[in-house]
PyMOL CGO cylinders between C-alpha atoms (Angstrom):
from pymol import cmd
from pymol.cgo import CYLINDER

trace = [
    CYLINDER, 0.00, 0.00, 0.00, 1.13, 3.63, -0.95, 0.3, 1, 1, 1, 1, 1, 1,
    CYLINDER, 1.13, 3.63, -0.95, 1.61, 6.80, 1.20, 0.3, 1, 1, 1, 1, 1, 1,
    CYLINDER, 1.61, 6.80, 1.20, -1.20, 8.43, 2.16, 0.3, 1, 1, 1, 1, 1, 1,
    CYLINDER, -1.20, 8.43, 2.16, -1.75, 12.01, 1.52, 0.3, 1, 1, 1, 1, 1, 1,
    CYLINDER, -1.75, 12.01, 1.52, -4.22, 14.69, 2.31, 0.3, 1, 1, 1, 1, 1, 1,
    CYLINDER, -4.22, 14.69, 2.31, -4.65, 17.06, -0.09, 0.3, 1, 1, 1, 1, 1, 1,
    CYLINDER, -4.65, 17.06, -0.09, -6.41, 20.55, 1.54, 0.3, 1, 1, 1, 1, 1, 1,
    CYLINDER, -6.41, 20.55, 1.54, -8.07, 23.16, -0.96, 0.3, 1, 1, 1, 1, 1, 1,
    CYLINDER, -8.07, 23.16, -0.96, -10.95, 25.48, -1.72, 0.3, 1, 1, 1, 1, 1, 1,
    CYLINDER, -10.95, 25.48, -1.72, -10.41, 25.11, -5.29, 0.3, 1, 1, 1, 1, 1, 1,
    CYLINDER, -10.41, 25.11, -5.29, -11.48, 21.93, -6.98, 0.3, 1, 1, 1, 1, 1, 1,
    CYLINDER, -11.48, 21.93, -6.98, -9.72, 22.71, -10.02, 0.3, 1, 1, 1, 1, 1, 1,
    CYLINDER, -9.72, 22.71, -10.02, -6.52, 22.76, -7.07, 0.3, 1, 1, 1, 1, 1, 1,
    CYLINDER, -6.52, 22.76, -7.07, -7.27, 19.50, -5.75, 0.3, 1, 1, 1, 1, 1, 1,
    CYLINDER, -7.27, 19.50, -5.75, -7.35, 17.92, -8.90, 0.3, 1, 1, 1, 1, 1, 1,
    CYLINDER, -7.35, 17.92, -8.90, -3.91, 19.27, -10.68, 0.3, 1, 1, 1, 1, 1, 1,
    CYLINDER, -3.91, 19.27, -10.68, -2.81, 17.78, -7.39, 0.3, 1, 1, 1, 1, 1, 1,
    CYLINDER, -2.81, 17.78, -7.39, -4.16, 14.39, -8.33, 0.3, 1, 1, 1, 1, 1, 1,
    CYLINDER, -4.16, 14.39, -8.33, -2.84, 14.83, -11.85, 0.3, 1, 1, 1, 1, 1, 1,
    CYLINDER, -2.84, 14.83, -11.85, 0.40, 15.88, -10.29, 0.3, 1, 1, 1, 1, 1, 1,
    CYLINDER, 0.40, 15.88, -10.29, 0.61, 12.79, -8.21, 0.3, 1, 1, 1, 1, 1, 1,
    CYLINDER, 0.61, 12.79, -8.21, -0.98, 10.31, -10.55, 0.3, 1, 1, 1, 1, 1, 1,
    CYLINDER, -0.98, 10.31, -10.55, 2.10, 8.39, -10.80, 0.3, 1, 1, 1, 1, 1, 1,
    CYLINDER, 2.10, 8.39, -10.80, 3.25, 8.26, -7.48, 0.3, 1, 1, 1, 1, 1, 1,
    CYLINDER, 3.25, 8.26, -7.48, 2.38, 5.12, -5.42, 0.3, 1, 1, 1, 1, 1, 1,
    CYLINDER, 2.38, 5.12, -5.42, -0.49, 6.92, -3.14, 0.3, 1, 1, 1, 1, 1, 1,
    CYLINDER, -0.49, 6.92, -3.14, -4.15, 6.95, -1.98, 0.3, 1, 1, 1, 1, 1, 1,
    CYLINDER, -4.15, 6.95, -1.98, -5.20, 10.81, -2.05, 0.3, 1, 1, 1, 1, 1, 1,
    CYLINDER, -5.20, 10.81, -2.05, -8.11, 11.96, -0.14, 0.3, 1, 1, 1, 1, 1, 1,
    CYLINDER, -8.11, 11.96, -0.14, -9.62, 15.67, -0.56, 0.3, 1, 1, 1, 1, 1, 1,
    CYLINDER, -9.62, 15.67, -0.56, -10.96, 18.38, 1.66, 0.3, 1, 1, 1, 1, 1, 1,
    CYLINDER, -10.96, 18.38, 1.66, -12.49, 21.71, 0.75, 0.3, 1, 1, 1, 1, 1, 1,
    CYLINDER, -12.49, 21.71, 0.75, -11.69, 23.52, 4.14, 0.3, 1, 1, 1, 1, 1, 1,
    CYLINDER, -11.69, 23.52, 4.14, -9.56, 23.01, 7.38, 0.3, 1, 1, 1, 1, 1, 1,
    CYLINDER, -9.56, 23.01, 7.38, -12.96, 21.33, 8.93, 0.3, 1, 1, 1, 1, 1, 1,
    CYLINDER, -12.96, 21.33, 8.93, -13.55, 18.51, 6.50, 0.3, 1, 1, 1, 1, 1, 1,
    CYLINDER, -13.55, 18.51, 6.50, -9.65, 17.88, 6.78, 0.3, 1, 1, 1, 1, 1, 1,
    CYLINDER, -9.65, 17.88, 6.78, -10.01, 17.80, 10.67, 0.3, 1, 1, 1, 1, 1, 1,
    CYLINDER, -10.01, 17.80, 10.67, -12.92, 15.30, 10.49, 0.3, 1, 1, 1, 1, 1, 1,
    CYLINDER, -12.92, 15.30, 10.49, -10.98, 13.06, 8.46, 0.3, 1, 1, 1, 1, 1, 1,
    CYLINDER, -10.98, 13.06, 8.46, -7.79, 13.24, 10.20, 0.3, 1, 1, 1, 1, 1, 1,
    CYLINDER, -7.79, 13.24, 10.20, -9.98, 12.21, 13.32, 0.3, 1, 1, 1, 1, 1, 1,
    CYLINDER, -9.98, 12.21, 13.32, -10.66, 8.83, 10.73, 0.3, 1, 1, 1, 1, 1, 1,
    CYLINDER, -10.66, 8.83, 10.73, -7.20, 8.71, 9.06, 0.3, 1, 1, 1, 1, 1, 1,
    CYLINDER, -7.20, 8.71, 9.06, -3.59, 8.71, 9.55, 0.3, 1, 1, 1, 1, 1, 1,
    CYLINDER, -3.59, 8.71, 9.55, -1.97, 10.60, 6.91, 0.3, 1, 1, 1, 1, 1, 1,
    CYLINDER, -1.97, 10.60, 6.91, 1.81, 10.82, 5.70, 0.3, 1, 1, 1, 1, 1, 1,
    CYLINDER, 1.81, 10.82, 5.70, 1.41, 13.79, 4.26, 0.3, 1, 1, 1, 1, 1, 1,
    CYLINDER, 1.41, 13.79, 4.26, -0.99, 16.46, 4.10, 0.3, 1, 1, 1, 1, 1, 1,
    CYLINDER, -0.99, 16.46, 4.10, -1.11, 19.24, 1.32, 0.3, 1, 1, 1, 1, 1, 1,
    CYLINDER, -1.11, 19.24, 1.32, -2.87, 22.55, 2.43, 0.3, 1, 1, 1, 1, 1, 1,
    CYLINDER, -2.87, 22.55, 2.43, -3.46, 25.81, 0.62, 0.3, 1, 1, 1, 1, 1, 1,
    CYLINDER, -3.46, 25.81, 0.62, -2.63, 28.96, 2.48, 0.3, 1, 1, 1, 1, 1, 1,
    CYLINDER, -2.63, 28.96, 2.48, -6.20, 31.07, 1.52, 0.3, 1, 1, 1, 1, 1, 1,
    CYLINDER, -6.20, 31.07, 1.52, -8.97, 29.24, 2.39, 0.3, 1, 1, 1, 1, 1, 1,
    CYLINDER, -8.97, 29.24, 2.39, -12.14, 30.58, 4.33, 0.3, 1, 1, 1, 1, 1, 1,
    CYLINDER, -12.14, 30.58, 4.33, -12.74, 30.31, 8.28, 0.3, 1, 1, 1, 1, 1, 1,
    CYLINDER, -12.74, 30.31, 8.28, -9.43, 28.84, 8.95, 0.3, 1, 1, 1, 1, 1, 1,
    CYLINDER, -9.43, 28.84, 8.95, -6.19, 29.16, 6.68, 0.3, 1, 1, 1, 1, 1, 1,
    CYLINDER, -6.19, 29.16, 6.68, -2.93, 26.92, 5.99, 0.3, 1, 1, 1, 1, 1, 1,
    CYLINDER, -2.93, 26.92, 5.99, -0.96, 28.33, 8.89, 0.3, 1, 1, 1, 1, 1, 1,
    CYLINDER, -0.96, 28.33, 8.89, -3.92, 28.05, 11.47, 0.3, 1, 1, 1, 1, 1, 1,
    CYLINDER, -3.92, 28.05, 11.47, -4.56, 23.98, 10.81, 0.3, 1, 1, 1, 1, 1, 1,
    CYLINDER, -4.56, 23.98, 10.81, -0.72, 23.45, 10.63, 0.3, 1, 1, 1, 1, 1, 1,
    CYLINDER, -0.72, 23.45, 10.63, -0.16, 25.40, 13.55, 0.3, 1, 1, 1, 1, 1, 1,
    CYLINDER, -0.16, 25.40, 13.55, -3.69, 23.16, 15.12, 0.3, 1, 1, 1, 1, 1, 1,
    CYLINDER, -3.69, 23.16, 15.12, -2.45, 19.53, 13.78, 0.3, 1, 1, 1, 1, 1, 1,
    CYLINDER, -2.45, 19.53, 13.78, 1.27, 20.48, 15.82, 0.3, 1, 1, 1, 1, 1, 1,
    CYLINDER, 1.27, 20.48, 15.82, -1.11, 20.85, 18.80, 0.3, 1, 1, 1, 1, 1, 1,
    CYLINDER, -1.11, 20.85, 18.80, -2.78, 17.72, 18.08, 0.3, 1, 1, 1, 1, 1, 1,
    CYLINDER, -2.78, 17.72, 18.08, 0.43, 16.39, 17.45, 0.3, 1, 1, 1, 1, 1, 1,
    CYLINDER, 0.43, 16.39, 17.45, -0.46, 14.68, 14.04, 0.3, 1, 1, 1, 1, 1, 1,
    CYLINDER, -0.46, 14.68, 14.04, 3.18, 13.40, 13.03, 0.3, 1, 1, 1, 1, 1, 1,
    CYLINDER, 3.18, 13.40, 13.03, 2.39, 14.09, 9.03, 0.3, 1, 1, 1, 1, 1, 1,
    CYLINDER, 2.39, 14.09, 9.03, 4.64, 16.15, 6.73, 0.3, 1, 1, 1, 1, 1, 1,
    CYLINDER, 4.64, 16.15, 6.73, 2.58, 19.13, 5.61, 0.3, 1, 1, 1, 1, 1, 1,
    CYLINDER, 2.58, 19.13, 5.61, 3.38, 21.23, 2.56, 0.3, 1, 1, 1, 1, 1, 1,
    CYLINDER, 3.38, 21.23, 2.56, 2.14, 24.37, 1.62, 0.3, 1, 1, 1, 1, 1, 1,
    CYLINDER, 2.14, 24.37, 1.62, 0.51, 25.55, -1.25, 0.3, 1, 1, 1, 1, 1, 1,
    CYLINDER, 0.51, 25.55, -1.25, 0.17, 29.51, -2.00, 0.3, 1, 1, 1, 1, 1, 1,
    CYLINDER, 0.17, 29.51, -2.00, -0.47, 31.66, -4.71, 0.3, 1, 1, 1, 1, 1, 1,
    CYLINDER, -0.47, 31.66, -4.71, 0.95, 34.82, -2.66, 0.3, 1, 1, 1, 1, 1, 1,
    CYLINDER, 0.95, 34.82, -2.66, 4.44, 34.15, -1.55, 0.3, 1, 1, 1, 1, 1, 1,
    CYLINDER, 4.44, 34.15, -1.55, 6.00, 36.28, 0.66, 0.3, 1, 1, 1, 1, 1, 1,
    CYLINDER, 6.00, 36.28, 0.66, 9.69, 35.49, 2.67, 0.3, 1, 1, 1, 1, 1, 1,
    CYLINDER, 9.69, 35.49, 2.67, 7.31, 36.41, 5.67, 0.3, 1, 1, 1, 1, 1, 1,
    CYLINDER, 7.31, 36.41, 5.67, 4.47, 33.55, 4.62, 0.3, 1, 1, 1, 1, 1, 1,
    CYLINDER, 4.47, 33.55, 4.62, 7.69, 31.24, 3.82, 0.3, 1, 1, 1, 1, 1, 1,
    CYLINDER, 7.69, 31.24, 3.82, 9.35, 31.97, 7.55, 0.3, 1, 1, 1, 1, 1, 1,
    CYLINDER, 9.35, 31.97, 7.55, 6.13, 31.46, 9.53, 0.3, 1, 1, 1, 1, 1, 1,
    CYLINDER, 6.13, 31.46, 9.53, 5.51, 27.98, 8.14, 0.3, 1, 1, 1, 1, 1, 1,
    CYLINDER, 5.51, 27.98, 8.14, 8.72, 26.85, 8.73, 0.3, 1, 1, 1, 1, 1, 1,
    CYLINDER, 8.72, 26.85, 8.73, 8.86, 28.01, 12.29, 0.3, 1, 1, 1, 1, 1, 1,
    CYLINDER, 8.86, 28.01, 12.29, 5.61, 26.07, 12.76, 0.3, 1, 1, 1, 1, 1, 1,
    CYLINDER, 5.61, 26.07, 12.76, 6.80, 22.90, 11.13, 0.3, 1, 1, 1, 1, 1, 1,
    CYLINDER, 6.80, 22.90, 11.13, 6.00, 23.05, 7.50, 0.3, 1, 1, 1, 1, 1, 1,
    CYLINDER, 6.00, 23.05, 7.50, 7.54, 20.92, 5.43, 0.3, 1, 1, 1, 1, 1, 1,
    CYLINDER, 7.54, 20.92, 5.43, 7.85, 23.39, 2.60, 0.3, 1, 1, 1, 1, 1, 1,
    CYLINDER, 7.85, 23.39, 2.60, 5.70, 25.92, 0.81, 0.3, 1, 1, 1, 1, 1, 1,
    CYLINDER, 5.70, 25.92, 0.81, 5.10, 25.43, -3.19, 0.3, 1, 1, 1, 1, 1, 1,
    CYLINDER, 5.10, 25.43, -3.19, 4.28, 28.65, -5.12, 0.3, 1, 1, 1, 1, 1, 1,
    CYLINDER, 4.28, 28.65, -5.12, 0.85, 28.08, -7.33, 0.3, 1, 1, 1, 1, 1, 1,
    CYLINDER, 0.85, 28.08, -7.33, 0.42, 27.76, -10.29, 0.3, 1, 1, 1, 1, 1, 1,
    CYLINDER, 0.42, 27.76, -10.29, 2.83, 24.54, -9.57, 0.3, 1, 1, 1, 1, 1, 1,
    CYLINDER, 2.83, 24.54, -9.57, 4.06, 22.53, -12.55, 0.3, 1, 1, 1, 1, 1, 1,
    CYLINDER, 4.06, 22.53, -12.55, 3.61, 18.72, -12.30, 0.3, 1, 1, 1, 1, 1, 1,
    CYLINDER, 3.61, 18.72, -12.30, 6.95, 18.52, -11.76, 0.3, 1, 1, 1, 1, 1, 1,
    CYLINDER, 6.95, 18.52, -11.76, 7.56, 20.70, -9.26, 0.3, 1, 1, 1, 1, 1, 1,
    CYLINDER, 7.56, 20.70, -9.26, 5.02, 19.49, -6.79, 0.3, 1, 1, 1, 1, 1, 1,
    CYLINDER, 5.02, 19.49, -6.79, 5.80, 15.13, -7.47, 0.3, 1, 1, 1, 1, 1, 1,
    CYLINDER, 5.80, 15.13, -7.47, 9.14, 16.31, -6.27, 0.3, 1, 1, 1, 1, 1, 1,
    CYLINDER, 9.14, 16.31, -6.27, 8.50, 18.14, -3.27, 0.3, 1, 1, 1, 1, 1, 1,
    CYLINDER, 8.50, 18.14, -3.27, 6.36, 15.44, -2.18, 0.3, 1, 1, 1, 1, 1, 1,
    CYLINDER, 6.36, 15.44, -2.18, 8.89, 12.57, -2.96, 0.3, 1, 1, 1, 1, 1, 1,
    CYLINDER, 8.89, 12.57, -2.96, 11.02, 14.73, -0.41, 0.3, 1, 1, 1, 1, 1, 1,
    CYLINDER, 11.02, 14.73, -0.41, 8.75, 15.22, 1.60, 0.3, 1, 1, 1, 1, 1, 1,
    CYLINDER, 8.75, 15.22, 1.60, 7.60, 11.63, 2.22, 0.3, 1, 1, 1, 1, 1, 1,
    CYLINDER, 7.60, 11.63, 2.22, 11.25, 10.31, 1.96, 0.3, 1, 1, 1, 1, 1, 1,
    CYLINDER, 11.25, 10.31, 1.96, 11.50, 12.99, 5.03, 0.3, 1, 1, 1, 1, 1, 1,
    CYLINDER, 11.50, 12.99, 5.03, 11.90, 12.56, 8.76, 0.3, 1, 1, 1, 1, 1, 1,
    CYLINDER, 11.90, 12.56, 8.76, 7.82, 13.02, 9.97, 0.3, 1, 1, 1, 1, 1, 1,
    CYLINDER, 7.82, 13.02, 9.97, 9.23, 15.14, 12.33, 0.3, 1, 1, 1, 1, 1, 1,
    CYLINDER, 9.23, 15.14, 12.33, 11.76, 18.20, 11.81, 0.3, 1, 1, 1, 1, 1, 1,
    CYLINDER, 11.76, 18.20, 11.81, 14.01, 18.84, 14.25, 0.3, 1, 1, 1, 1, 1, 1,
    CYLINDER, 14.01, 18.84, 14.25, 12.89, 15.83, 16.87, 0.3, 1, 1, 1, 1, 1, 1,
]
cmd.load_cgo(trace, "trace")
């Protein structure tokens, strides 16, 4: 059985250039369309990695990454943003992002974050 990975958006044409992206890889993808439906099915399923955007309504990327460190959810979790900033970049590190991935992402790009990311150590710095 493959990685699995937990793709976040508010964009379904996002979520599914992310399944495109990953097609090849050997993993199950699941989707949410906002920080809730991603907590309800992290309270289901252990992930390996989880894929968030940074602009979504009610709660953004930063808040549930910051919220699944609290829960202590051992996942990788990558960022995906169309607004980039050094600042936006700094803040997810310091609260255990993986990495951050600039949209629009080529296919490319994002298969080989996520190879990194799930050849990675679950948990930075530990």
């Amino acid at each position: 059985m493959g990685n699995r990975i937990l793709v976040v958006d508010d964009e379904a044409v996002v979520l599914e250039s992310v399944r495109k992206a990953l097609k090849g890889m050997d993993c199950l993808i699941d989707t949410a369309a906002d920080a809730a439906e991603a907590q309800t099915l992290l309270r289901r399923t252990e992930y390996d990695l989880i894929i968030t955007d940074l602009m979504m309504p009610h709660m953004d990327g930063l808040q549930l990454l910051e919220r699944l460190r609290e829960l202590q959810v051992p996942a990788r979790i990558i960022l995906l943003t169309g607004y980039p900033t050094l600042e936006t970049a700094a803040q997810a590190k310091r609260r255990g992002a993986f990495d951050l991935v600039t949209k629009p992402f080529t296919s490319q790009e994002l298969a080989s974050v996520v190879a990194e990311a799930l050849e990675a150590d679950p948990r930075p710095g530990e």
